[in-house]
N, C-alpha and C positions, 0 to 999 in steps of 0.2 A: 540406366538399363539394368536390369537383375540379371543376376550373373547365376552360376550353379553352384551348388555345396560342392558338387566335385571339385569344381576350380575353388572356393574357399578353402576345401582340405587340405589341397593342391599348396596353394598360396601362404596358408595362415595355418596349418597345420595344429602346430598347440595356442596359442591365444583361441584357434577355434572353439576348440574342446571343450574349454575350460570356458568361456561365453555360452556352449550350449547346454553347457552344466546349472549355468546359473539361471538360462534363461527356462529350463525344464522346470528349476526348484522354484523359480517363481509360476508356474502353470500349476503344482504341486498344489502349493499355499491357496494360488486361488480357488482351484477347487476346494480345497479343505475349507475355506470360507465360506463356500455355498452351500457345503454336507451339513457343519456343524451349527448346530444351536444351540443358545445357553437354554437352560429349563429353570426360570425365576425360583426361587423358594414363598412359600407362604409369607402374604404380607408382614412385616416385621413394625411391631411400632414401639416406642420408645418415648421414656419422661424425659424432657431435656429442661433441667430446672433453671436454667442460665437464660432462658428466652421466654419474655412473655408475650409475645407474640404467636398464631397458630398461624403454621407457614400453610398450613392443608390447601391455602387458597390458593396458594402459588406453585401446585401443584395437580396432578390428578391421577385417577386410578388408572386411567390409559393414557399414555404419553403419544401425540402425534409420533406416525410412523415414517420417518424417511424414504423414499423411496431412492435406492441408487442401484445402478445396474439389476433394477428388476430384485433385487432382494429385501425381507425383512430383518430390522433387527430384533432381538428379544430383549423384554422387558425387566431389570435387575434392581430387587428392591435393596435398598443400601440404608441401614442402622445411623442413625444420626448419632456420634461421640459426646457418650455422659459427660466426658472432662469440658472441666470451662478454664480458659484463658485467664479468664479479669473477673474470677468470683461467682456467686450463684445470685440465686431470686429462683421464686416460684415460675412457675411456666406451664405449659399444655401439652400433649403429645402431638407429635408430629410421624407422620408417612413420608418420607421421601423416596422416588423412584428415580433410577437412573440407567438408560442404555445403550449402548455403544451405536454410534452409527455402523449400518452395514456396508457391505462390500470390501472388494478390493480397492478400494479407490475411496475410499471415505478418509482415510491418511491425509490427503492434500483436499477435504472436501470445504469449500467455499457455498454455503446457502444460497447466496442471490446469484451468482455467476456461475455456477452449475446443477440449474435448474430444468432438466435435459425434457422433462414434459412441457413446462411454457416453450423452451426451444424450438424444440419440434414444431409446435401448434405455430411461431409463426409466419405470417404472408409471405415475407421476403425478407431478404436477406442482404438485401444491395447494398446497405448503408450501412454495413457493423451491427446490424441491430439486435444477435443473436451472443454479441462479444458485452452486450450493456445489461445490466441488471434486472434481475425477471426475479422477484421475492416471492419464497413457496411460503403460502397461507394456510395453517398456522404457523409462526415458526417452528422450526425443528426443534427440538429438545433434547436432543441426542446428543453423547461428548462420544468426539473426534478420537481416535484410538489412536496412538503411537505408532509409530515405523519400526517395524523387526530391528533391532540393533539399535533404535536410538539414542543418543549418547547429545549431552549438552553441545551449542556451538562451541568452535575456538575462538577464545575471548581476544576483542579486541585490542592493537590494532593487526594484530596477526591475523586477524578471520578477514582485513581485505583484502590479500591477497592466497589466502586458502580455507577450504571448510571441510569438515567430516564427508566422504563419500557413504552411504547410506546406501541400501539394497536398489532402492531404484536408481539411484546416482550409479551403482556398477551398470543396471541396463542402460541408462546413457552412454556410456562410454563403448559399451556393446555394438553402437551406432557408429563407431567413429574406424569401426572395424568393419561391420556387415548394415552396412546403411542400408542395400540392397536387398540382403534380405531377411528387413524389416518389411521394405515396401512388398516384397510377397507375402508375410504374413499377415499386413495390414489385410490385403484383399479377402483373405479368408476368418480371418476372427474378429469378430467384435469387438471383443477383451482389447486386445492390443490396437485399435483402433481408437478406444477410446484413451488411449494411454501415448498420444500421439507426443509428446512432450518427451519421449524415450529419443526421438529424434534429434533433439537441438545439437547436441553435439557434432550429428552426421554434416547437419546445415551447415555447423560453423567451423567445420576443419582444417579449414584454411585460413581462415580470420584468427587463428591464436587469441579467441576467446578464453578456451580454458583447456587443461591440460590435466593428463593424468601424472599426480605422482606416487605411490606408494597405495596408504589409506588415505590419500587427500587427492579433492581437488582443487590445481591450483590456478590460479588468475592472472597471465603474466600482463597485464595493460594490452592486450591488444583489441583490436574488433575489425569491425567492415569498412573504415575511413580510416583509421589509426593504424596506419599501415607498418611506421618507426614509432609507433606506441602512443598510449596516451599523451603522458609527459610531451613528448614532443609536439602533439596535435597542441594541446593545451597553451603553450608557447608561442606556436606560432599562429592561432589565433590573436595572441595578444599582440603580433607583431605586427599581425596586418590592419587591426584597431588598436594602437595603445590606450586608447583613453575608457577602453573595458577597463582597467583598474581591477583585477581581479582582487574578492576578497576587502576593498575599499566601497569604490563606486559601483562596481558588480558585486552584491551579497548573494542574491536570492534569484536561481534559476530554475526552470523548468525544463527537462529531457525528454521528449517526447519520442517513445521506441527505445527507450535506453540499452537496450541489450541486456548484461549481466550488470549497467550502470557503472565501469569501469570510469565512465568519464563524470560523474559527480564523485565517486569515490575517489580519485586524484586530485579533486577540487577542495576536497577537502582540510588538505595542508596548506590552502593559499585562504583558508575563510567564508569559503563561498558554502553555501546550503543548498543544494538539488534537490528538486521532488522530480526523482527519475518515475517515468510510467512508462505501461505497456499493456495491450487487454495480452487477455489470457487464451493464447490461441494456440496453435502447435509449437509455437517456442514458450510454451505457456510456465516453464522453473525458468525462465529469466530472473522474474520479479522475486520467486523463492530464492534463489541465488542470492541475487543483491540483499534482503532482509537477511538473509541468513551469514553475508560478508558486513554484517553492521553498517547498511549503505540506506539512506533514506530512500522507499520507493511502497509505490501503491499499484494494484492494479487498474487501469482506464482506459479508456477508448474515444476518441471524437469519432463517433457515431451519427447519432441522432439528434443526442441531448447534450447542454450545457456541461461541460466537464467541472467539476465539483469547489471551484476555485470562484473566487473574487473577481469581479473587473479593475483592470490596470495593477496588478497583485505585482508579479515578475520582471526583476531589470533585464533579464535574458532570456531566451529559447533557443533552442539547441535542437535539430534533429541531422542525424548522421545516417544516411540510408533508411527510414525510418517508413516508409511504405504508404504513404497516408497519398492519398490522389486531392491535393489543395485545394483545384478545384471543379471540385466537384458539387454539384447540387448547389451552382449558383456560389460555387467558390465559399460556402458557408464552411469549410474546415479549418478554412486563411480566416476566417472573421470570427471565426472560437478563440484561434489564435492571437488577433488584435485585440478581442475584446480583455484575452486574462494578460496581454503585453502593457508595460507600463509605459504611458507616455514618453517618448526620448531613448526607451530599451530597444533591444535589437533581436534581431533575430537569424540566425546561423543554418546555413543549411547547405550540408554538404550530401551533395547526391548526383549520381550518372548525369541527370539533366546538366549539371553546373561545366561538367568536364567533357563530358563523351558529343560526339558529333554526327551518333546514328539515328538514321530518320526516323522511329518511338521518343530517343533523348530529346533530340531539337524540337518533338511535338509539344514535349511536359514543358521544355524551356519556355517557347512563344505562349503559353499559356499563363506559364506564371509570371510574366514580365506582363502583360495583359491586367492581369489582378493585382498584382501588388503598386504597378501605378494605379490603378483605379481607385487601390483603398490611401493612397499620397505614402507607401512605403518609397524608400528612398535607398539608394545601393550607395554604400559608400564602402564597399571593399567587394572584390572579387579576383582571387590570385588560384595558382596550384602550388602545391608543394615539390619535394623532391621524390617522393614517391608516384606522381602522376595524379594524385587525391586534389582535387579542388573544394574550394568554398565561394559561398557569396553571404554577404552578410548586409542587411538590408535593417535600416531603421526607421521607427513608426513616429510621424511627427510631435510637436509640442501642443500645439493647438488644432482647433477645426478649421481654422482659415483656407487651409490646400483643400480641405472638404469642399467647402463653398465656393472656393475659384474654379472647379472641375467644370469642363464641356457638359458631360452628362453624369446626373446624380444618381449613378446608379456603380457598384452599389449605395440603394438611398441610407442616409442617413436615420440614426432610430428616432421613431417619436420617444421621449425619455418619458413621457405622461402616460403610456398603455404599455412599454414596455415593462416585463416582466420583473423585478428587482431578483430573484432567487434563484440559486445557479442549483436548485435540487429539481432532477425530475423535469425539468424545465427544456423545448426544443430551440433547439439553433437557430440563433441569429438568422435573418437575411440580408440586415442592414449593421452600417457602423456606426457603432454604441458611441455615445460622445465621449469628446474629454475632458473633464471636470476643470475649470479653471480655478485661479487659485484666489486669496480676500489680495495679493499684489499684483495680479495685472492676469491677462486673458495664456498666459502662456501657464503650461503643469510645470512643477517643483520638484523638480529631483530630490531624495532622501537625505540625509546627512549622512556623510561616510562611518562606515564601520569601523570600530564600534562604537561610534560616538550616537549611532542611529538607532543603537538598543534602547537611548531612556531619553532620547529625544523626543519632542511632542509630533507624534504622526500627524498626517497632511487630513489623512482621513476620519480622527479623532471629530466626534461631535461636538456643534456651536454653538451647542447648547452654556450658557455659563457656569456650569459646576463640573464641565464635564474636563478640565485639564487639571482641574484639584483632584477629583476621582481617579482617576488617571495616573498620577502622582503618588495620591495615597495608595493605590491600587500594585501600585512597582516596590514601594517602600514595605506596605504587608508579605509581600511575596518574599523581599530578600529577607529579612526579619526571621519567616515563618521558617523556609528552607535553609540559612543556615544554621536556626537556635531547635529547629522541631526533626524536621527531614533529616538531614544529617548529623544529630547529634543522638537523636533520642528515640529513635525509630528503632535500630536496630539494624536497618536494611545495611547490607552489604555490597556498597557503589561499585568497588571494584570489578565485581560482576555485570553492572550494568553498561548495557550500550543500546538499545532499542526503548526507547521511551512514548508513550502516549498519554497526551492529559486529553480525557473524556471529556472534561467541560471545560475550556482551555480561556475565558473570557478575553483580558487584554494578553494574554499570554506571560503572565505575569513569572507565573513558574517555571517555566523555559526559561525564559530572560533570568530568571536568578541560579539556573544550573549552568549556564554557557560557561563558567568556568572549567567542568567536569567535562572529559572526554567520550559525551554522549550527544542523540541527536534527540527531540520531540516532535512530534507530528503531532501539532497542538490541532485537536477537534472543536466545532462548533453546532452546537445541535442546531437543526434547522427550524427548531418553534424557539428557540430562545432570541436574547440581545445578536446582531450581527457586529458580531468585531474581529470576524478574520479581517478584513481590510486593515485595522489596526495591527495586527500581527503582522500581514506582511509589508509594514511600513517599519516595524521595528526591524526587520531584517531576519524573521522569522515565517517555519513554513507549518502551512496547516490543511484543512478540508472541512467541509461542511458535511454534515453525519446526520442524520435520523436512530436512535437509539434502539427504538423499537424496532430497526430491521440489521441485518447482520452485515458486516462491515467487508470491503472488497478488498482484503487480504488474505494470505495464505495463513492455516493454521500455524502454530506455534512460531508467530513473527516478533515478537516484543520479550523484553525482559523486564518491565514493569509500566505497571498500568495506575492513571492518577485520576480521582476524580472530585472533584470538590463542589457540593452541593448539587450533584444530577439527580438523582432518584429521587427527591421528592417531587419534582416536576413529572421525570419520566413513567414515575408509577400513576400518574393522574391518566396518560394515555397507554398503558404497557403493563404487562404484570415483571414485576422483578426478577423471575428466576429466568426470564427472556434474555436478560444483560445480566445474569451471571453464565448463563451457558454459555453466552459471545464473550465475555470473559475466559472464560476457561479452556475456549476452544484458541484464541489467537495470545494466550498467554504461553511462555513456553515454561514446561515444566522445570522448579527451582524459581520463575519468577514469581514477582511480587504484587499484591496491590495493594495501593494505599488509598483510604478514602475520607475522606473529611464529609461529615454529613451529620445531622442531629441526630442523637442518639434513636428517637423512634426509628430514625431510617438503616444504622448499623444493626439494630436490634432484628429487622425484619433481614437482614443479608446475611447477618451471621450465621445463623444454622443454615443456610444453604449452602456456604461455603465449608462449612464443616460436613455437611451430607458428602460433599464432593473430596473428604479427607486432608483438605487443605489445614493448616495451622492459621489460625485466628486469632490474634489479641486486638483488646482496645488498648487506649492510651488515652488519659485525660475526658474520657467519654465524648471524643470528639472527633477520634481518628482511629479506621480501623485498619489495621494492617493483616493482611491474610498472603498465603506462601503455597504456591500449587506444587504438588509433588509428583510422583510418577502412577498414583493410582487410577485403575480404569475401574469400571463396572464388575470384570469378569474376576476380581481379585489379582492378578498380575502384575507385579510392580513394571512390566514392563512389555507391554502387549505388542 
């Protein structure tokens, strides 16, 4: 219920003040966003004698214009730098143009997931379908401007439990003072309405998600189930399954709703790897949170469509309060989740239904006991804690056998011969996907424990005959490469790193040869290439499935180094290149790195793009190129 400024004056006298200071200077800014525009200067062109390649293709005279909150940005033609790195050659002149995206809100802008015209436009909205990827055609070409004051993250492992508070992180905290009235000026502006994310903190005030300390905010393990904290949730799940094996027999889980991801960021000290999610809705800086505390996370939604993962990928799923209606739509959100659950994994789910005994609780209960025998899910723990917080923890058979002994086949079973194989784009299950049996009998094969399951022969590896010497030799180049090339000869400075992405991640070779280093990979797979995520998350490693050509569903400045090893010349067969350098540039964060192994035609044609964008650029061996994104924008401002 909204209260009055009197009574906040009344109440909160200076914290008031001093919030309605900061919340005017941000009204200030955004206006001064809308007044001002840059005014381009007279095309500029330039000999860059270090590239014989003319980039002009990859470029044009009008750059697609963004549209966000109704504004445009202006167009800033940017001098490509005479100096070369690694020597000259003749070359051709180049135009590069480059613009800031507009608005207020272009800071955290994401291309496919805040696409606010497809939005609009469509039908319904029942099903999450507005939370799922809508790609604006052309892509954008505009680089993502900096946050007033931004300042690198705190370097790992201090960033999990605190991070730089930032201009909008103070209006968070603004929430945890005048929740209420927020929600009054939500009714009346737009501006802040779209800026509904200023809220999370009001939500979680009581959940000891995060806290204010000084210039930081901090992370003390708490949330909505974690009542005596992580740590101790952590524990006593193990206590009511020991044979979870955290870190051994449990590698590789999935968090479905993660919050600020507190609970794979704990999991971390025992070995285990999270791919925490959440869509991006009014708690929408969870998942910037977590990226930004060095914590594995993407943004997702079980929606509509297949969620971006493998079948049978995860030994565990996890959701804690986590808001998803199971089932619904024919229970197909419980069969997204079967289908990415690894034979014999289990699945956790601590929620009001588990504990509470009021007549909505006991509705979700009788439902989900309904569907989860139907799909042969099997309960083998259900306790409360000492906080009053319960769990039930249900596991997904070994084989189809309970399938086929079932009264009624419903839900049916998939035909494996017209079902879909591709988890891009692709809509949700109705039926349950089989269990792959193994060449030793009709029952699935648990992984080989950690880390003995890193360079062990995955289950999922192809039967084909060459393909466990490939395999092999494919792990052996990797450690070879990254300890005698990457880490010696490169330059890069590890120490700095803790957010990692291989672009074209094949058997995940390169991950598996960093797990020494105190960093994490979210090995990608393009979706017209070979399919060997399966194989990654057999190694005990976590990854996604990606399309190049469109923009990837994280929050600007998420990683601190980006890896790609022979993508581009595939990707330029369907995509022009300065498409995935702009996605580059926008989800790298300033100070990071990329490194790219690729035939010299293909560094040739990258390089002056990434020089247009003021980065530093060297080769190495004509085979590797490494580039270094700094703090420049469009407008000349080291720090917009």
């Amino acid at each position: 219920m909204a209260i009055s400024v009197q009574s906040l004056l009344k109440e909160r006298r200076y914290p008031f003040i001093a919030s309605l200071f900061l919340l005017l200077l941000f009204v200030a800014l955004f206006i001064l966003s809308i007044n001002t525009t840059s005014q381009p200067p007279p095309p500029y062109r330039l000999g860059q004698p270090s590239v014989k390649q003319n980039i002009s293709s990859y470029t044009s005279p009008v750059l697609p214009v963004l549209e966000i909150d109704g504004e445009k940005g202006s167009s800033i033609v940017v001098p490509v730098d005479r100096d070369s790195d690694d020597g000259g050659g003749d070359g051709e002149e180049v135009v590069v143009e480059w613009e800031l995206c507009p608005g207020p809100l272009a800071v955290d802008y994401i291309p496919c997931l805040d696409n606010f015209k497809a939005i609009k436009s469509l039908k319904t909205r029942r099903h999450m379908e507005h939370r799922e990827r809508h790609c604006p055609k052309p892509n954008p070409r505009c680089l993502i401007p900096l946050p007033v004051g931004y300042k690198v993250p705190v370097p790992w492992p201090k960033s999990r439990d605190m991070v730089r508070m930032l201009l909008l992180w103070v209006l968070f905290v603004i929430g945890i003072w005048y929740g209420d009235l927020f929600e009054l000026m939500y009714q009346f502006t737009d501006m802040v309405e779209q800026c509904a994310h200023l809220k999370l903190v009001e939500y979680k005030k009581e959940q000891n998600w995060v806290k204010l300390s000084g210039d930081y905010l901090r992370f003390p393990g708490g949330g909505t189930q974690f009542k005596e904290g992580v740590t101790h949730y952590i524990q006593y799940i193990e206590k009511n399954l020991p044979k979870i094996g955290w870190g051994k027999h449990t590698r590789v889980i999935l968090d479905v709703g993660c919050g600020v991801a507190s609970f794979g960021g704990y999991l971390l000290e025992k070995d285990v790897i999270t791919m925490s999610f959440a869509p991006k809705d009014e708690h929408e800086a969870q998942i910037q949170f977590a990226l930004e505390r060095g914590i594995p996370a993407t943004l997702s939604v079980i929606g509509t469509q297949r969620l971006t993962f493998p079948d049978n990928a995860f030994d565990l799923i996890h959701c804690a309060r986590c808001r998803v209606h199971w089932d619904a739509n024919g229970g197909s959100p419980l069969l997204e989740l079967n289908r990415v659950l690894r034979p014999g994994g289990v699945f956790i789910w601590s929620a009001t239904p588990v504990y509470r005994d009021d007549e909505r609780d006991k509705k979700v209960w009788d439902a989900m006991v309904i569907l989860t025998e139907s799909i042969c899910w099997k309960v083998v723990a259900k306790s409360f804690d000492s906080s009053g917080i319960g769990l039930v923890i249900y596991e997904k058979p070994l084989s189809d056998s309970c399938y086929k002994s079932r009264k009624q086949n419903n839900p049916p079973l998939c035909d494996e011969h017209t079902r879909p194989k591709t988890s891009w784009y692709t809509p949700l299950d109705g039926c349950i996907s089989a269990i792959p049996p193994t060449k030793t009998g009709d029952s699935y094969g648990w992984p080989t424990p950690w880390p003995q399951r890193l360079i062990s022969k995955p289950a999922s590896l192809s039967a084909e005959q060459d393909a466990e010497r490939s395999f092999n030799e494919d792990t052996k180049r990797w450690s070879e490469l990254v300890a005698n090339v990457y880490l010696g000869e490169l330059g890069v400075n590890w120490s700095s790193v803790r957010n990692v992405m291989d672009m074209n991640a094949g058997y995940g070779g390169f991950a598996a040869a960093l797990t020494g280093l105190p960093i994490w990979v979210m090995n990608v797979v393009p979706v017209n290439g070979p399919d060997t995520l399966p194989v990654i998350f057999d190694r005990g490693l976590i990854g996604i499935y990606h399309d190049w050509c469109e923009s990837l569903s994280t929050y600007p400045r998420s990683y601190d180094l980006l890896h790609s090893s022979f993508l581009f010349g595939n990707l330029t067969q369907r995509c022009e290149m300065l498409d995935g350098a702009v996605e580059m540039d926008r989800i790298l964060r300033p100070g990071g790195v990329v490194i790219v192994e690729d035939s010299i035609e293909m560094l040739n044609k990258l390089r002056p793009i990434l020089r247009s964008l003021h980065w530093s650029v060297k080769l190495h061996q004509q085979r590797f190129l490494v580039g270094k994104k700094g703090f420049w924008r469009p407008n000349g401002s080291p720090n917009t």
